[in-house]
C-alpha positions, 0 to 999 in steps of 0.5 A: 151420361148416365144409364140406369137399366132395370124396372122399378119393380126391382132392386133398381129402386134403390139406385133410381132413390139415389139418382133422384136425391142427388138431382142427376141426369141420367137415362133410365132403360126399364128392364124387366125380369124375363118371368113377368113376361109370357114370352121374353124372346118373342120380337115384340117383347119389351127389353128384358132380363133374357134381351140380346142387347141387355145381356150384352150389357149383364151376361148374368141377365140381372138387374139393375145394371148401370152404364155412366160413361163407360163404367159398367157397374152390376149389383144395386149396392155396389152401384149405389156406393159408387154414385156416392162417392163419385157425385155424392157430397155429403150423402156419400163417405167423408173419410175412410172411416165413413167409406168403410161404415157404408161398405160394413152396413151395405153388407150387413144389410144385403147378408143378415137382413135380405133373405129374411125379409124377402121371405116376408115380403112375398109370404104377405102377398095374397090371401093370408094361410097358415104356410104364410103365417109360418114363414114370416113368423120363422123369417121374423124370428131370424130377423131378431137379432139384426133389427135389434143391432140396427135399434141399438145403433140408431139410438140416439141419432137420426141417420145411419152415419155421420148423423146425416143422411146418407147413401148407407140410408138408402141401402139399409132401408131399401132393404128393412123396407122387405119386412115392412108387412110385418109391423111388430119388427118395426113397431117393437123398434122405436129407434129403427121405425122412426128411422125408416118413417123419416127416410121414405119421408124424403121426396125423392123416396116419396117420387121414386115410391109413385113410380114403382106403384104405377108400375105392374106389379110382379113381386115385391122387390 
């Protein structure tokens, strides 16, 4: 079976995303970071990120973990490019070609777009002031170039890879989706802002989307 631990509110969206197009079953345990709570050790304490029994799982007190059948996997990327490959079908690599693509992309994503967009993601938070406004027009700056790759690249076909959708799409927009807040890096991006519109059009997106709303927010991951 299955196990899924980490808050929607957290990189997990993007294995709970996979988990959901993929119709499987699993058991979902909502980890949250120890910082959303006032004291994360006290007995009563929802399972977090500081949890005895979540660090016996993670010792680096990170989420999202996963758990399927003994495997004991970290990192949301590395997580989701297994669940591909193991239960994936289409959505995960047909050849090797295609399994070194997803890996190139996941990597791509996580080293020259994460940081950035992160940065303009939680600058966007609250009332707008001039520190903001500098931070996401340098971290927009920098995202330049990759989001100029990624318009080159998906000119001409829908998807990341293979054009289909694919477990690469969900890894790449899990994280583009960090510099949603700043509209010209999509809007500028014809290629790339339909691209991101068609694949947070997909249902299980739009289910994995209402939970993490419905959840308290702490930050933007």
């Amino acid at each position: 079976m299955l196990t899924i631990y980490g808050a929607y509110r957290s990189r997990a969206t993007r294995n709970l995303w996979l988990a959901g197009e993929l119709d499987l079953p699993f058991t979902h345990v909502p980890v949250l970071q120890a910082k959303r709570l006032d004291d994360p050790l006290a007995p009563d304490a929802p399972i977090n990120t500081l949890s005895p029994a979540f660090l016996a799982i993670n010792p680096m007190g990170a989420i999202p973990s996963m758990d399927d059948d003994g495997v004991i996997l970290h990192e949301s990327l590395a997580i989701n490019l297994y669940l591909a490959k193991k239960y994936g079908g289409a959505l995960g690599p047909q050849d090797l070609i295609e399994d070194a693509a997803m890996m190139q992309w996941a990597l791509f994503a996580v080293t020259e777009i994460e940081a950035n967009a992160l940065k303009i993601s939680y600058a966007s938070m609250g009332e707008p002031t001039e520190e903001a406004k500098e931070t996401i027009d340098a971290a927009a700056r920098s995202l330049k170039r990759p989001f100029d790759v990624l318009e080159q690249h998906l000119a001409g076909q829908d998807f990341m890879i293979g054009n289909r959708f694919t477990v690469a799409d969900i890894n790449t927009a899990e994280i583009v989706r960090y510099a949603q807040p700043h509209a010209p890096l999509i809007n500028e991006r014809p290629a790339l802002k339909a691209w991101l519109e068609r694949v947070q059009a997909r249902p299980a997106f739009k289910a994995m989307w209402e939970k993490r709303l419905a959840e308290p927010a702490s930050g933007p991951v």
